[in-house]
N, C-alpha and C positions, 0 to 999 in steps of 0.2 A: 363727429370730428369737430376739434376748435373752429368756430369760424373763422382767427387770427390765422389757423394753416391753412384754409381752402385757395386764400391767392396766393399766385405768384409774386413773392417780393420779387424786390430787384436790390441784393446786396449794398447796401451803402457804405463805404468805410467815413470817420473822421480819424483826424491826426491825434484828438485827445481820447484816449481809452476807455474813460467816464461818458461822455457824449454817445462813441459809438456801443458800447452796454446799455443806455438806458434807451437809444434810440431800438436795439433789439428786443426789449424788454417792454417799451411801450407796443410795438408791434405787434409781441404777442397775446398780448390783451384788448386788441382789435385796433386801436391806431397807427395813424398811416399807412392803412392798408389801402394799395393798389396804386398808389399816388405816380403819376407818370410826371414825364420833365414839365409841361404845360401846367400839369395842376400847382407845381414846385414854382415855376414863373410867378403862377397865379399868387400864390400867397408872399412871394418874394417879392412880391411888384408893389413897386413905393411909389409916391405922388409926384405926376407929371413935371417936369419941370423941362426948363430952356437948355440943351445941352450945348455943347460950345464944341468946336471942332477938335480941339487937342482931345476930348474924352471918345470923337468916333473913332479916332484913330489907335487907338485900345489893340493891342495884339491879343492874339485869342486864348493863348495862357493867362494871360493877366488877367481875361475876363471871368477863367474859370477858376481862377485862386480866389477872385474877387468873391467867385457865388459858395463857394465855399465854404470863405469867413462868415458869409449873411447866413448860410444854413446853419454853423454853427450858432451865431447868433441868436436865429431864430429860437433853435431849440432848448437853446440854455432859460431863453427867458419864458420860454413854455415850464419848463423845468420848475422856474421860481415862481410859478404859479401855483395857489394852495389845490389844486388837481393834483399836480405832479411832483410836490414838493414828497422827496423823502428823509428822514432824519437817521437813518439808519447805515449810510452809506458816508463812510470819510476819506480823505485821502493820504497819502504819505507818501512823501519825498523821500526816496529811496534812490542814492545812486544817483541824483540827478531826473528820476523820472518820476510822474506821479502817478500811482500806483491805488486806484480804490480797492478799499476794503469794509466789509461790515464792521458796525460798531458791537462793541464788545456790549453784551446783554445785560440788563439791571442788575445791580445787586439784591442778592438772595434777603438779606436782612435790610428792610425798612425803616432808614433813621429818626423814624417818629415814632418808633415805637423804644418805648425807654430804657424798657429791659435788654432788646434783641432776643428775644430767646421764644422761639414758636411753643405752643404745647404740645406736649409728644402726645399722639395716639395711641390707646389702650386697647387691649380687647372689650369687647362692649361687654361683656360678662364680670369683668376686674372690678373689688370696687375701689376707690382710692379718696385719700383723705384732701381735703382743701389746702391744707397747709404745704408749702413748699419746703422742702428739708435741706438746708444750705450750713455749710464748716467752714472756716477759718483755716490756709495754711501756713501747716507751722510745722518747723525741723529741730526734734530733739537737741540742745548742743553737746551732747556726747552720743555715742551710739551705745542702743540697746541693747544688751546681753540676753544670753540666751535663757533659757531656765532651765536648772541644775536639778535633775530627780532626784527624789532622797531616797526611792525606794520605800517609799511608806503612803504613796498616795492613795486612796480610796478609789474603789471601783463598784461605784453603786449600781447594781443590776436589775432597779426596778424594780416597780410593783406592778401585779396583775389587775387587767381592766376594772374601774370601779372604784380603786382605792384610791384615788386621787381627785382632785379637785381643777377642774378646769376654768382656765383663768382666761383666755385668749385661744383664738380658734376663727379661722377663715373656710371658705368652700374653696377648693380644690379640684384643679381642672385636670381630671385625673385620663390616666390613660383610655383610651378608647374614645374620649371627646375627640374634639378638632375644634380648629378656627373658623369662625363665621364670619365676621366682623370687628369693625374696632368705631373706636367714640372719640374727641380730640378730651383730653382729660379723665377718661375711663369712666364709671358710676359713681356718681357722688355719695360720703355715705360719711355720720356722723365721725369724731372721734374718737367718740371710748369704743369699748370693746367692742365686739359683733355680738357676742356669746351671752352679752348682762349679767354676768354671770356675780357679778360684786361692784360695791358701791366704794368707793375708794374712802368718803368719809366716816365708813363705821367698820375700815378692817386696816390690815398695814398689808394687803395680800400688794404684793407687786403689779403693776398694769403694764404691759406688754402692748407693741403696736409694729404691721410693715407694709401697713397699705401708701405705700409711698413709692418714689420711684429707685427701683433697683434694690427695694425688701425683700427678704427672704425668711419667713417664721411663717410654719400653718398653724400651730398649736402651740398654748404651752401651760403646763397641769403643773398643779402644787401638790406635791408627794412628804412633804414633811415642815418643819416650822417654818424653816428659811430656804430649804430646796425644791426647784421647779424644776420639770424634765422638759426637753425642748423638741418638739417634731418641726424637721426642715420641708418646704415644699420642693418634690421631685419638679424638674422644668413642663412647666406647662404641655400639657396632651400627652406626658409619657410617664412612665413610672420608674427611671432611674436617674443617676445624673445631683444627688446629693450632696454641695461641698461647700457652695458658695452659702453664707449667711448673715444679714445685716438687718438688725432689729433697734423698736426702742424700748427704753427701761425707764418707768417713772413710778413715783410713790414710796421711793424706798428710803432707810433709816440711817443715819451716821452712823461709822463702826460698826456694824453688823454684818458677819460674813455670811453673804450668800452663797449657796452652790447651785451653777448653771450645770445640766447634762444633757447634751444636742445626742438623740438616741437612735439614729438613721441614717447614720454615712454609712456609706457601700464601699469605698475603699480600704484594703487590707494594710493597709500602713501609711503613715502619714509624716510631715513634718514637724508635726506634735510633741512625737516622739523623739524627736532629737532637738526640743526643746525652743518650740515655735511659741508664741504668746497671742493670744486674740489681741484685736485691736479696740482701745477704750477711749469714748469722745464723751467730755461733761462741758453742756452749755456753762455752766458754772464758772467751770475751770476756764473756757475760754473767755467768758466775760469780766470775768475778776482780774484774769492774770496772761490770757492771750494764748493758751495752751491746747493743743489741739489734739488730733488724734496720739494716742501713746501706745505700750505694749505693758499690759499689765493680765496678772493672775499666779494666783499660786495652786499648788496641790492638781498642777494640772495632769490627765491621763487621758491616752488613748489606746483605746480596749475592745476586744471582742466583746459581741453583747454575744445573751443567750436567743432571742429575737431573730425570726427569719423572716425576707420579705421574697417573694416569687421563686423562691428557691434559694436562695442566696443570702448569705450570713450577711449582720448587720452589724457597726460598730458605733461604739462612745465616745465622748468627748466630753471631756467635766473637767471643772474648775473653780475655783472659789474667788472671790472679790468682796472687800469693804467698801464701801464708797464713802465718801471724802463732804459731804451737802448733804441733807435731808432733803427731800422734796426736789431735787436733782432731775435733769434727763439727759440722761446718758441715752449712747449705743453704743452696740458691740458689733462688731464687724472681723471676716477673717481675713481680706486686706482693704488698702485704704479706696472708700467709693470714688467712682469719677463715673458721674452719671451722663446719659445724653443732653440734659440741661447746661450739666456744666461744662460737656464739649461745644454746645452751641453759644454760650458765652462767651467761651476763647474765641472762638471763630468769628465772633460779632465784633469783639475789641481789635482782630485784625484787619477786619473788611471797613471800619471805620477809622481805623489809622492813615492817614494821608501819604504815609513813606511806604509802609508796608504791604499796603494795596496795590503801589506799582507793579510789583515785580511776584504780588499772592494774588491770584485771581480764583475766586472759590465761587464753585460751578456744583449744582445739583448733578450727579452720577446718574440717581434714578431716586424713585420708590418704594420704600421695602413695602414688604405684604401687610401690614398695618398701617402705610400711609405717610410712617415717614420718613425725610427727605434723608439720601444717604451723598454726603458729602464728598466734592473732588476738589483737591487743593491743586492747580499748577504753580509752580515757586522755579522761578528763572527770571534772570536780570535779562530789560527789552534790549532788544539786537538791535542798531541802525542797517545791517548788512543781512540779507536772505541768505549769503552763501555762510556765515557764520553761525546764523540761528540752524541752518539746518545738517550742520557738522555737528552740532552737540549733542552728547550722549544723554540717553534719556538712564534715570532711577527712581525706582517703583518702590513704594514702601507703604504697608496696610497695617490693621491693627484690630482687636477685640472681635475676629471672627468668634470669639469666643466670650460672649458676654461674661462670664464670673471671673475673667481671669483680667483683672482692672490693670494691674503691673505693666500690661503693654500696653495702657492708656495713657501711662505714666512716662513712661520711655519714649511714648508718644511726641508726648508735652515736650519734652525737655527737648528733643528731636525739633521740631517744630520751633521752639522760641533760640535752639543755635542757630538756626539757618534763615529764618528771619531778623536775625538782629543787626547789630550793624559794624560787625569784627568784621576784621579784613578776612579772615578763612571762611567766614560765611558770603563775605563777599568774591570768595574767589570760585566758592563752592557753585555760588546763582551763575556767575559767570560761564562754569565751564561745562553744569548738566544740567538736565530740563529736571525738574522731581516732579511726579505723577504720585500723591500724596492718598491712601483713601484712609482717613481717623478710626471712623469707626465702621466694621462690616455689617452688626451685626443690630441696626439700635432696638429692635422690638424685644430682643433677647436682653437688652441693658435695660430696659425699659420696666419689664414685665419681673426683672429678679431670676433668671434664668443663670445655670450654671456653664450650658455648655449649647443648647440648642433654639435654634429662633422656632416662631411661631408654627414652623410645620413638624415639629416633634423631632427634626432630623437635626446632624450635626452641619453647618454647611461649610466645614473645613474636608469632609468627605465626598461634595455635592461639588467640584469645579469641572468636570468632565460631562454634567448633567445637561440636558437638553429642555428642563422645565423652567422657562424665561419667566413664569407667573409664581409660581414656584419659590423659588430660590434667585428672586431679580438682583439681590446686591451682589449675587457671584455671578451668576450670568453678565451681568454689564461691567464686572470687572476684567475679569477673564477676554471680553471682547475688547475694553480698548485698553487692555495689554497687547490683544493680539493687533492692533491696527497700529499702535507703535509699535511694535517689532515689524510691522511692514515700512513704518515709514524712515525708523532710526535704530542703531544700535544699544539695545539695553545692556547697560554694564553691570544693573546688580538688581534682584528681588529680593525684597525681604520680608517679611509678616512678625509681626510681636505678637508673642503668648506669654502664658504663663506657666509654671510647672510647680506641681505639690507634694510631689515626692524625693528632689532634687534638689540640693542648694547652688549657691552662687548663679551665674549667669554663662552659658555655652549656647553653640548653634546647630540646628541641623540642616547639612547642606546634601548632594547628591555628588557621586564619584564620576569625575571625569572620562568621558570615553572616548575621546577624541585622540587624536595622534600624541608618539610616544614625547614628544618635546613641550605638551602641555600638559602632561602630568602632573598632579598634584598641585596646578593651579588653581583649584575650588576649595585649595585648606589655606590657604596664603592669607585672605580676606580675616578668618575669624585668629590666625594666627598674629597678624599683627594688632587686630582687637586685643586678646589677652596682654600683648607689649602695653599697647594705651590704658590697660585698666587692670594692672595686675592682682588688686583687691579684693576684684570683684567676678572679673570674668575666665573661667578656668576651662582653656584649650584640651585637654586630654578629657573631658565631657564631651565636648563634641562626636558625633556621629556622621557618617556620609553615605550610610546604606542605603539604596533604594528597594523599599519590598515592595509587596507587590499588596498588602493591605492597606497601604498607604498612598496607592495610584491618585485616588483623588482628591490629595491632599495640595493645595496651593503652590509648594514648596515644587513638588514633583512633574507637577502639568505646566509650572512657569519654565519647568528643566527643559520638560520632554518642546516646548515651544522654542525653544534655542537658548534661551538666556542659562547662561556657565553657570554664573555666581547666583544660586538660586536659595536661599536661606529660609530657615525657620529660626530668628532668635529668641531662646526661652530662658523667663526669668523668675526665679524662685520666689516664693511666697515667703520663706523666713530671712535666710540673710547668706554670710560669709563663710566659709571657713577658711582663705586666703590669707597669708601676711598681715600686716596689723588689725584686718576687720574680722580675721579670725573668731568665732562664737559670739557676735555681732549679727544684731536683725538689719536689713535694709530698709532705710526710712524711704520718701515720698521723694527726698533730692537726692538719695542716692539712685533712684530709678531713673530722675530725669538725667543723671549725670552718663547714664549707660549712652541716653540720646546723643550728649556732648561729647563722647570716645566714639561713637558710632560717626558722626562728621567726622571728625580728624582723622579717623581711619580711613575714612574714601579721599582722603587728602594725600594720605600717603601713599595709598594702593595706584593712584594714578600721576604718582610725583614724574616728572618728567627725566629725573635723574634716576636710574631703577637699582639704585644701588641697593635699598632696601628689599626690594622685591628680590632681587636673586640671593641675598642672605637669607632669609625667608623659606625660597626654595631647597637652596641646598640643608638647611637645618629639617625642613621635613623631611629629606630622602634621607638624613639620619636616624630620625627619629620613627619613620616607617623602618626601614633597614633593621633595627633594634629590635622592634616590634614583631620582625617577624624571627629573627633569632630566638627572642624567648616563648614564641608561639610552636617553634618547633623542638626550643629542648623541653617543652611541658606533654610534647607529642613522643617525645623519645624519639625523634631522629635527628641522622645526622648535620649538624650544622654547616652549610660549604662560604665560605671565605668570599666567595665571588657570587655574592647576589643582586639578582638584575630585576628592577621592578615588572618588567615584562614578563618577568616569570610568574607572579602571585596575584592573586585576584587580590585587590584592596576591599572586595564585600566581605570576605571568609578571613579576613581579621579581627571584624566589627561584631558586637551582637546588635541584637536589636536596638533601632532608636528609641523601645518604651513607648511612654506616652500613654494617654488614656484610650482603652479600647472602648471604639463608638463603632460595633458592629453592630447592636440594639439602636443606634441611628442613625443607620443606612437602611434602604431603600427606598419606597415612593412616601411623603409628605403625609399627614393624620388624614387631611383631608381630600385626598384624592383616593387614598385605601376606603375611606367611608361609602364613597363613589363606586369604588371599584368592588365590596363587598355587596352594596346594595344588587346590582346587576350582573353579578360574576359569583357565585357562591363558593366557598372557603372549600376549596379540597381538603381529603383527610388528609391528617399529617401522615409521612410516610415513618412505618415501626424500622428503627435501626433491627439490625439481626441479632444482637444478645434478647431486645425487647423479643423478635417475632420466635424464639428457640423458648426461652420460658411459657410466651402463649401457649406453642404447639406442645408442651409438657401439662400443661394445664387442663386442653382439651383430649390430647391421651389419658388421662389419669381418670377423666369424668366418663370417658364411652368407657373405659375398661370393665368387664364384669367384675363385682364383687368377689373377695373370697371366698362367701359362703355360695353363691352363685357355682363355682367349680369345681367346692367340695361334692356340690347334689350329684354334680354328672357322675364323678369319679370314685365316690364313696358313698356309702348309706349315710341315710339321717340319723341314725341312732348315733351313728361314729362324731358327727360333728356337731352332736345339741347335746351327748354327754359330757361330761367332765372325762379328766384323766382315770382312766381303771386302772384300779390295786393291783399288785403283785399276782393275787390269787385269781383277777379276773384274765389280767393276761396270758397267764400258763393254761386257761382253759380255753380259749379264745386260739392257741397255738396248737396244742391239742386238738382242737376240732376241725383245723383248717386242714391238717396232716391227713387223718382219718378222711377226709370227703377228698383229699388227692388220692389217696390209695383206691379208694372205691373206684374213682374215673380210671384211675391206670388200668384196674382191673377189668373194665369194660371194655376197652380199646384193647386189650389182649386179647380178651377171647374173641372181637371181630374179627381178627390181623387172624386165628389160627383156623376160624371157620370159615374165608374167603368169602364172606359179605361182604358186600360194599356196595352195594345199592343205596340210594338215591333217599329211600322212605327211613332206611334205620339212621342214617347219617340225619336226619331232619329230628330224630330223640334225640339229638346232644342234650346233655341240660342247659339252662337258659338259667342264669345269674337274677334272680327276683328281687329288689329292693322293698323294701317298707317304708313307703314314706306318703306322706299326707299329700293329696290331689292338688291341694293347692300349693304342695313346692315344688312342683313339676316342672324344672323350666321349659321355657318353649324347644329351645335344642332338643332335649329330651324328647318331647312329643315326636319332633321330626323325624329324631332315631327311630322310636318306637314304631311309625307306620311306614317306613321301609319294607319291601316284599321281602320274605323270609328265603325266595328263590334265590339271595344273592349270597345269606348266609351258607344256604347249605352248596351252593359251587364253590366258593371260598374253600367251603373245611374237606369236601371231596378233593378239591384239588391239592387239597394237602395231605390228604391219606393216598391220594395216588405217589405222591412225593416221598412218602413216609414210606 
């Protein structure tokens, strides 16, 4: 037991709040323990002196207010002594009262350090190049069109192993590894190739590179003068998950068209196809002339390869490009990067801004499994009043659970620099919610060149109901202090940024209201007035609100099922528009951040205190549902009735599915706990579905079955099934002699039936049916027949001649 608890204190109060906390606080650390009124005289007692009669005459209140102040005195100046002096404890004048509180904790970024920007943690097995890989932004001033198939694009289907030349090639942490470890910086490792494979000053072969942060190239082979095939790295510890890809390209010639073919996407259709463009960055261009990432390529296709990987068809991606510089370094990217660096930079510029710091307080969340720090933004303007800070609605908004999908990095940004700024609607925004901010979920996944899964091989957009805190730490401590706000304040909105590849423009997916009939249809209001603020760009009738049940643990649904209504997933396309004037239009880098800037003004409106908006809002969806289901039942062939009441219709069995990429190959436990769990638990056999175990059982019938020369022996003589077909002439003799040896028997069985034998010994001369055939094709059956007692033959045929 503490020593501090083994005495009896004797409760002390003071009048200032600060005093009587540090007086119980020293206490419990072993001072002033046991101190009685005498020992308190004792150190109270001041130096002798002449007292004068007005002071004996002291009333005994006055004496004890008096001893009071001195103890107070006493202790404050124990206090400012370097023993007991704390820095961490300040006060605030609240209301009139002074009220300690702890001091708000160092800032995360070190302003002596010049950059701000920590080194991300690698897997210790990664290698990664010295160079830091940093772009210039910049915003086309038109927007980019789409690309126009002509219907004559090339689909080159490769060549077989060998015939190529290998140019660029990394090791690959291929399924069945796990994570061990990670290094601040990864393996350090030259920067030309890994492979050596060519010397760049005696060929024009192109030099390939992605050991950088958020690459994605494991290979890449020169198949012909100017064309390379390109193999993508599946996300680390698994072997699916091929989409995301960002490489470098040096060595190459002015005006020469190269052709790129990335030969290992898993997806059976893509944005490609309705005329997506890679994205192209040339140091060049940006030095010369400030030009930053673009959308370029011609002759572009996306194709079935002939190539299968685990079972599962593979596809193409090819494209051709001149480049514009000799001796140039480009990259190609499929959208624009926003790496962990260069979210740690923004965050440095805000946490060293003297305005923006007040009201952004950015706090380490946790740890990911590689070590590093995953960021928590609070953003709310300081309250002078308790009862006002703690009336304000909180709003939660996360991003890059899914490392390759950069687009809600972007929307991120834009998000983040409205609502810090210094507009009156950002400032009415800090005013009236708390925002609970997390940038990035996912950074070892951004880190590492990951499409879709962090370091445990899993998806952790499917991991929020999981109980593995070591695991999967950036959703476990998300998920929790969601949950602890929603204990302490009302959440008015969740939302998470992805991205989407098979989809254009921008929609949301939210979950269907169950709560009583007068809040109906209040979970489509939110993305419905979005579409109003962003008509461009964001298209309402995309949206989805199904809740399935293979999507339980997705963010979206477990922030539902926690009580918050307005519980979003918003997803934003990788190519562009097909809206009003941005129509066959790519989305650049400010039209993503601009989804941020509709996304505030939308919680502007959503929570206007005049709700005239909102109930237009309402009533236009119970039209627009009402419609919905009319034409859902004349495609049913029934009757249409005039008077439809939402309570009649489920709002699930109007919806299909919300899509999305199936991550059921990354669900369940993490690489490196299955390793664990393999080691000491051995792999049951898989169980055979019943078409599998109906074929087996056909397989091992067909193998015990005797042969059909096997059941000719028993049934017929050898002669009859080792000859060929007999002639004409042998058959008529062969019928002819069967006839004759019937008549003979007939003839025998008459004359017993007329002489009344029938004993026992003549019935045992039946004749007996003699075959000819070789000892050793005897089968065993046969044998067994053959030493049968003859006693059973002849009761048999007795019994039949007595029948006869």
């Amino acid at each position: 037991m503490c020593p501090a608890l083994q005495t009896n204190l004797e409760p002390v109060s003071f009048t200032d709040p600060y005093e009587n906390f540090m007086r119980h606080h020293l206490q419990y650390y072993g001072y002033f323990r046991g101190l009685k009124a005498k020992d308190d005289s004792v150190l109270l007692k001041t130096a002798p002196r002449q007292r004068r009669p007005t002071e004996e005459a002291e009333s005994d209140s006055e004496r004890e207010s008096s001893l009071d102040d001195q103890k107070k005195l006493i202790y404050s100046l124990l206090l400012e002594g370097s023993l007991f002096k704390s820095k961490q404890i300040v006060f605030d004048n609240q209301e009139g009262q002074v009220i300690p509180r702890l001091k708000e904790p160092r800032d995360l970024f070190n302003s002596s350090i010049q950059s701000g920007v920590q080194t991300p943690r690698w897997p210790k097995e990664c290698d990664v190049i010295k160079k830091a890989i940093t772009h210039i932004e910049w915003d086309p001033p038109d927007p980019e069109v789409f690309y126009k198939p002509t219907g004559k694009e090339q689909m080159p289907q490769g060549t077989s192993d060998g015939n190529g030349k290998v140019v660029y090639e990394i090791k690959q942490a291929y399924k069945g590894s796990y994570f061990i470890g990670s290094r601040t910086g990864g393996r350090p490792c030259a920067t030309n190739a890994p492979c050596g494979s060519f010397n760049a000053q005696t060929n024009n072969d192109l030099q390939f590179e992605s050991r950088f942060e958020s690459g994605n190239l494991q290979k890449a082979m020169k198949v012909g003068v100017n064309e390379y095939e390109l193999t993508l790295r599946t996300d680390l510890y698994t072997s699916k998950h091929t989409q995301w890809f960002y490489f470098q390209v040096k060595n190459m010639r002015k005006g020469v068209p190269y052709r790129f073919t990335i030969t290992n996407l898993m997806k059976s259709n893509s944005l490609y196809n309705a005329g997506l463009k890679p994205l192209l960055y040339s140091e060049q261009e940006a030095l010369l002339h400030g030009i930053g990432w673009r959308r370029e390529g011609n002759d572009i296709k996306y194709y079935k390869s002939s190539g299968i990987q685990d079972g599962n068809a593979l596809y193409r991606l090819t494209w051709t490009f001149e480049f514009q510089h000799d001796d140039d370094t480009c990259y190609f990217a499929h959208c624009y990067p926003y790496t962990y660096s260069d979210l740690q930079r923004d965050l440095h510029s805000v946490a060293n801004d003297p305005i923006r710091s007040q009201y952004c307080k950015l706090r380490a969340l946790c740890r990911s499994l590689a070590g590093n720090t995953v960021y928590l933004l609070t953003i709310t303007s300081p309250s002078s009043k308790l009862m006002a800070a703690a009336k304000k609605k909180a709003v939660v908004v996360t991003a890059r659970v899914h490392p390759g999908e950069t687009n809600g990095s972007w929307m991120m940004k834009g998000f983040l620099d409205f609502l810090l700024s210094g507009s009156p609607d950002a400032e009415l925004l800090r005013d009236t919610f708390i925002f609970k901010v997390v940038p990035m979920l996912n950074p070892d996944g951004v880190i590492v060149g990951n499409y879709r899964c962090s370091l445990t091989g899993r998806d952790l957009n499917r991991n929020y109901r999981s109980m593995l805190k070591d695991s999967f730490p950036c959703i476990w401590h998300t998920q929790t202090m969601i949950k602890r706000l929603v204990a302490e304040r009302e959440v008015l909105l969740y939302c998470d940024f992805h991205g989407h590849s098979r989809r254009s423009n921008v929609f949301m997916y939210g979950c269907n209201n169950k709560g009583p009939p007068e809040t109906k249809l209040h979970e489509r209001v939110f993305p419905l007035m979005l579409s109003k603020n962003a008509p461009d760009k964001f298209l309402f009738k995309g949206c989805k609100f199904k809740v399935q049940k293979s999507k339980e643990g997705t963010g979206r649904i477990v922030m539902w099922r926690k009580g918050i209504v307005n519980s979003y997933t918003m997803e934003s396309t990788f190519g562009g528009s097909t809206l009003g004037n941005r129509k066959g239009t790519h989305f650049s880098a400010a039209d993503l951040k601009s989804m941020g800037h509709h996304f505030c003004d939308t919680l502007l409106d959503y929570c206007d205190p005049d709700n005239t908006k909102f109930k237009l809002c309402v009533s236009e969806l119970q039209s627009l549902v009402e419609e919905e289901i009319r034409e859902k039942l004349k495609r049913l062939g029934r009757g249409v009735d005039s008077d439809i009441t939402l309570s009649d219709i489920s709002l699930s069995d109007l919806e299909s599915s919300t899509g999305g990429s199936n991550s059921s190959e990354s669900d369940g436990l993490p690489a490196h706990l299955l390793h664990i769990a393999e080691k000491f638990y051995p792999k049951k056999k898989r169980l055979r579905s019943r078409k599998e175990r109906n074929s087996l059982y056909k397989k091992r019938h067909t193998k015990h079955q005797p042969k059909p020369q096997e059941i000719a022996d028993i049934s017929e003589p050898a002669s009859q099934t080792v000859k060929p077909a007999p002639s004409k002439v042998s058959r008529k003799y062969d019928k002819e002699k069967r006839n004759a040896k019937m008549k003979s028997q007939e003839g025998s069985l008459s004359q017993n039936s007329a002489g009344g034998q029938t004993s026992a010994v003549q019935t045992t001369e039946k004749p007996v049916l003699s075959f000819s055939r070789k000892p050793e094709s005897v089968t065993v059956k046969t044998q067994l027949i053959n030493k049968l007692p003859t006693s059973y033959v002849g009761e048999s045929d007795s019994h039949m001649e007595k029948s006869v």
